[in-house]
N, C-alpha and C positions, 0 to 999 in steps of 0.2 A: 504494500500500500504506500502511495508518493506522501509527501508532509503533505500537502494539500488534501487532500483526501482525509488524511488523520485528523488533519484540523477541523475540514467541515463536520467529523462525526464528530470531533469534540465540541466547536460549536451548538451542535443541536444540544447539546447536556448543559454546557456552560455556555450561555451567548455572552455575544460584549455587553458591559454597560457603559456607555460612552459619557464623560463628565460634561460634555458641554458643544453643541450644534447649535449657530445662527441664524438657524431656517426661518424662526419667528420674523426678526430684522432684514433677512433677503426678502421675505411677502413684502417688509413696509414698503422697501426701497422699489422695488421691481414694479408691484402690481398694486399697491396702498390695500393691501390685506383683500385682496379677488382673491379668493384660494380657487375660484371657477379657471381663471386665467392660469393655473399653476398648479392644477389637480396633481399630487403627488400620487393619485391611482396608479397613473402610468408613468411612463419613463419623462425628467424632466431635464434629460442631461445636459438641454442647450443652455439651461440657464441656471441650474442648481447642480450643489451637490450632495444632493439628498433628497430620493423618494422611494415610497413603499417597497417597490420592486429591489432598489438598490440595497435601502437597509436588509431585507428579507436574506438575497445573496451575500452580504456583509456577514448577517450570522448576530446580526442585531438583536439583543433582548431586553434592553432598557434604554432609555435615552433622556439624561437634562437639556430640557430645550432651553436655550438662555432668553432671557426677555430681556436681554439687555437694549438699550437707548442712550445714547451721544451724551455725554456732561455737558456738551456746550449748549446745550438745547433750553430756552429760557427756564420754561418747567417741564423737568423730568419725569414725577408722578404720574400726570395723567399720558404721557408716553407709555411710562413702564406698564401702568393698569393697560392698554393697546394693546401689548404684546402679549401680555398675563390671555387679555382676551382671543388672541391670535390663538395662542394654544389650546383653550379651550373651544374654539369654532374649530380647531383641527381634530381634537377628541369627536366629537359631535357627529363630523365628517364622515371621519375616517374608522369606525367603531370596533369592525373586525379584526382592525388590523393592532390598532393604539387603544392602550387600555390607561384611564389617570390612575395617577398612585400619586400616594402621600405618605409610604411606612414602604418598612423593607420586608412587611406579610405583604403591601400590595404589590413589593415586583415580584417574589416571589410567585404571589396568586397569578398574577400576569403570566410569567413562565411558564407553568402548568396549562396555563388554556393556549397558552400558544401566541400572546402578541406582546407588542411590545410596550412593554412598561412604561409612561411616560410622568416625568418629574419635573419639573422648573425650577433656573436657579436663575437668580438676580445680579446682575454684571456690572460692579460697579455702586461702592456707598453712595454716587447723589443719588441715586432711586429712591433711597428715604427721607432725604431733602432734611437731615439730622434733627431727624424726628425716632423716637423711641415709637410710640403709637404707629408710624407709617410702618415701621418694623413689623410688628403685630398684625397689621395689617395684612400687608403682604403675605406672611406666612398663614393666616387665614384666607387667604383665597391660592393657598397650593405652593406659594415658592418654599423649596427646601434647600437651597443655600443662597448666600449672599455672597458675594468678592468683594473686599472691603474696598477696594478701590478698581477704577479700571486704568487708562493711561495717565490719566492725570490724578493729583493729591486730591483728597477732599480734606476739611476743616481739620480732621482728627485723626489722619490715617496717610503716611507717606507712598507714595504709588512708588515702583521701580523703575517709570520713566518719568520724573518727574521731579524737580529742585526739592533735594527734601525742605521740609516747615516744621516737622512735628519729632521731628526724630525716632519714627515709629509711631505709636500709636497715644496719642494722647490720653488723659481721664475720661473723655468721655469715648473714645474708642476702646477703650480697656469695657466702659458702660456700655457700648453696643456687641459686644464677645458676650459678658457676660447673662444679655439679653437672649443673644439666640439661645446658646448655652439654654437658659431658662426655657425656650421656646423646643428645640431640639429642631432648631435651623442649624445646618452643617456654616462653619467659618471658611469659607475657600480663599486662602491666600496665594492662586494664581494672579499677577502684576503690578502683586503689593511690594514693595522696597524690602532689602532681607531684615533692615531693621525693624520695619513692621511684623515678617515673620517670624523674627524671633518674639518680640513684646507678643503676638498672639499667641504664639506656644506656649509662655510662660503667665498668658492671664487665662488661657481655655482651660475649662474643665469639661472639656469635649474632645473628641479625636478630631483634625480637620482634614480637609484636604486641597489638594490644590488640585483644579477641576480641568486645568491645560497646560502644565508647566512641563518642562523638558532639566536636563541638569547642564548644571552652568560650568563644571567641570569639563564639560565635552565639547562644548558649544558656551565660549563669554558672551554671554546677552542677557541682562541686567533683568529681564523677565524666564529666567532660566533659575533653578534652585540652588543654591550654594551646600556642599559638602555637608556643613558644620550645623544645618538645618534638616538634609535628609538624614542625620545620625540621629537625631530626635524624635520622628516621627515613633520608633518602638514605643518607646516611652509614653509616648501622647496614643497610641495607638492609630494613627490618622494613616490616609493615603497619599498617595502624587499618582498623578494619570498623567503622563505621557502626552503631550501632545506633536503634532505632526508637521506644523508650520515651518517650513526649508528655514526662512531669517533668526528659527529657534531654536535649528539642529544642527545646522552647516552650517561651519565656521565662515566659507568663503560666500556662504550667502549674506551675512549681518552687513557689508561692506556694500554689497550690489544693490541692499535693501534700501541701505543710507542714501544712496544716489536715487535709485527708484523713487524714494519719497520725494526727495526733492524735486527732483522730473514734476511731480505730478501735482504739486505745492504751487509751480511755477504755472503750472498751466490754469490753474485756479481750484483744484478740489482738493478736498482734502486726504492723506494719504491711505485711508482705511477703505475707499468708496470704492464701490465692485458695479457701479452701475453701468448700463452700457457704452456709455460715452467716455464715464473715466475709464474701462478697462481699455480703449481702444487706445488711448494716451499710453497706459503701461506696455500691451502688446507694441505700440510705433517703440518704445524706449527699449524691450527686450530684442526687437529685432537689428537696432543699432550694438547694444550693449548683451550677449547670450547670457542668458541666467544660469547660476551654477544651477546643479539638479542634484537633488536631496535624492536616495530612496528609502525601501522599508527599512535593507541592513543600517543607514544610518539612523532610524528612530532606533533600532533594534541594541547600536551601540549604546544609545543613552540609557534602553533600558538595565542592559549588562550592567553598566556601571551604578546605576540607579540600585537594582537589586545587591551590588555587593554595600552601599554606602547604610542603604536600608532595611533591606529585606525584602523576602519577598512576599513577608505579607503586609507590604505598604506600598503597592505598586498596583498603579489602575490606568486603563486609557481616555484620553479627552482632545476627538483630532481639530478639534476648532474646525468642524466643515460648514460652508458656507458664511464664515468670518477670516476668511482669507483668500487672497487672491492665487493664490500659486499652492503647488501640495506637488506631495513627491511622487514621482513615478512609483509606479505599482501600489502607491496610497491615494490615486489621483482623486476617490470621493467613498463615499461610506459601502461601497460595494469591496474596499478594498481591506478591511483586517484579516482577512484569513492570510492575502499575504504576508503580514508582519507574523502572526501566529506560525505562520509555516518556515519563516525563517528561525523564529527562535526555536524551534522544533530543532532546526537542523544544527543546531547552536548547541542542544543538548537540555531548555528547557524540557521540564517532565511535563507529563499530563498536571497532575497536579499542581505545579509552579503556575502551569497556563490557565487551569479552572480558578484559581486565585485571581489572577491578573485580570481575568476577564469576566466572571461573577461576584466572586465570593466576598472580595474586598471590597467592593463598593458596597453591596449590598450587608458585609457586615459594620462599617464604618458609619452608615445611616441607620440599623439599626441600635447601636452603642450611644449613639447621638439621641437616640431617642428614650434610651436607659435613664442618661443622664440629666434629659429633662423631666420627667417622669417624678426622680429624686430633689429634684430640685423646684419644683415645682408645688413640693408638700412644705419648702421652708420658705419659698422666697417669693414674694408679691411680685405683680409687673412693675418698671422699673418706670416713673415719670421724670425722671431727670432730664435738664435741658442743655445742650451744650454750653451755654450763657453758665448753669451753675456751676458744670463744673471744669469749666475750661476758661472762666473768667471773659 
């Protein structure tokens, strides 16, 4: 039997759970939430990358759809609520296929009938506009993690691309930890500054994880995880998923990215936009300038090194599809983990190592988080502090 083959019967036992897909934010961009315009029934490949068909091939069996929305956007809230809704008209839609969850019984239950478990996480602290209540809120209408920042800093929390202010996580960031915490919202410190990661490891009393980060050890890029960070995760019991983005794996990519953004800065949009007209900007600059090309083996590098820094049982994937413009050969969109699984096959992961990587971890890391709120919940009130009290 080829790795491939081994992989898809493992697949069927252990599907992926994937930390974090942009699909929600490609409808806004593309079609302003038509999901008619964009039926993910069928194949969508000219313009996504991610539909039913492909997840299904992929070996898909849970997915956080991120609702994330732009910080620069005057108000965020009623964006983020958009996208919260986007996913839920996609449940609705889609029913056979995507089942909502909110517990690690509901991906489980999911698994069992056969679809695929769907979760939301929130990308990015302005989504609560440093509000403790908008927190609560949120996770009452289904987000189960938050990313305490996304490229830019907010009030209370240093991003990784971004001047630090805060040096980590301020009082009342330490007050929004231990919120979810209370709530049994996962902490996801993918793009947070490592000084942030570390201040949240050492205020959580929850496992976190990072929902797309890569290791920085393999690849210097300031949204990549430092050594000294994934050595802690046993401890915290948390995960890191993998993510697949070339500017976050390939060292020779960070440099070609730097120029790409700028290309595309210059030409007036900004450097994240995937719409048709900015990509045709990127496409004219890639065909001046060749882009390096990432593949599976090299996500496959980070995770070698990831498991020896961490273990393997703090290791989960999150390919950022549909929030990036470029993906590596043989990962070119969610139809693609079997090949990373089939490479670490031939690497000499076990069955085991891989039913970890691609279930068991996530799905035990969400339920722990929910232990813990559970616990905490019997002693601790919700929290109404405002940034004003305690951050002066």
């Amino acid at each position: 039997m080829s790795s491939l083959e081994r992989t898809r019967a493992l697949l069927r036992e252990f599907p992926v759970v994937d930390g974090h897909n942009d699909l929600p934010w490609a409808l806004r961009e593309q079609v302003r939430y038509d999901l008619a315009a964009r039926d993910i029934a069928g194949p969508q490949d000219a313009h996504l990358h991610t539909d039913i068909p492909r997840l299904r091939e992929g070996g898909v069996g849970a997915q956080f759809w991120s609702v994330y929305v732009r910080a620069d956007l005057p108000d965020p809230v009623p964006a983020t609520l958009e996208q919260i809704d986007c996913v839920r008209q996609l449940l609705d839609r889609y029913p056979a296929d995507l089942a909502p969850a909110l517990t690690a019984a509901d991906m489980e239950a999911a698994r069992a009938e056969g679809r695929i478990a769907s979760l939301m996480g929130a990308e990015g602290g302005h989504s609560i506009a440093d509000s403790l209540g908008t927190l609560r809120g949120l996770y009452a209408l289904g987000v189960r993690y938050l990313t305490l920042t996304h490229n830019d800093n907010v009030a209370w929390a240093d991003s990784a691309t971004d001047e630090p202010r805060v040096g980590g996580l301020s009082a009342f960031g330490r007050e929004v930890v231990a919120e979810m915490n209370r709530l049994g919202m996962l902490v996801d410190l993918s793009h947070v500054a490592a000084t942030t990661m570390r201040d949240a490891l050492d205020a959580s009393a929850a496992p976190v994880i990072f929902s797309h980060s890569s290791a920085r050890a393999v690849c210097d890029h300031p949204r990549n995880i430092p050594d000294d960070v994934l050595e802690r995760l046993p401890a915290n019991g948390g995960v890191a998923m993998v993510t697949f983005v070339p500017k976050f794996v390939l060292q020779a990519a960070v440099d070609w990215t730097a120029a790409a953004d700028e290309n595309m800065r210059a030409h007036g949009f900004h450097h994240l936009d995937t719409t048709a007209e900015a990509m045709k900007v990127h496409r004219a600059f890639e065909e001046r300038n060749p882009r390096p090309v990432a593949t599976a083996a090299t996500v496959a590098d980070h995770l070698d090194h990831m498991r020896e820094a961490a273990g393997i049982d703090h290791l989960g994937i999150g390919g950022d599809y549909d929030g990036t413009a470029f993906t590596p050969d043989g990962l070119n969109d969610v139809s693609g983990y079997p090949n990373l699984i089939a490479e670490l096959l031939d690497r000499g992961w076990s069955r085991a190592d891989l039913a970890k990587l691609t279930w068991q971890n996530a799905v035990r890391v969400l339920g722990a988080a929910e232990d813990v709120a559970r616990d905490l919940r019997a002693t601790r009130a919700p929290s109404n502090a405002t940034i004003e009290q305690l951050d002066g």
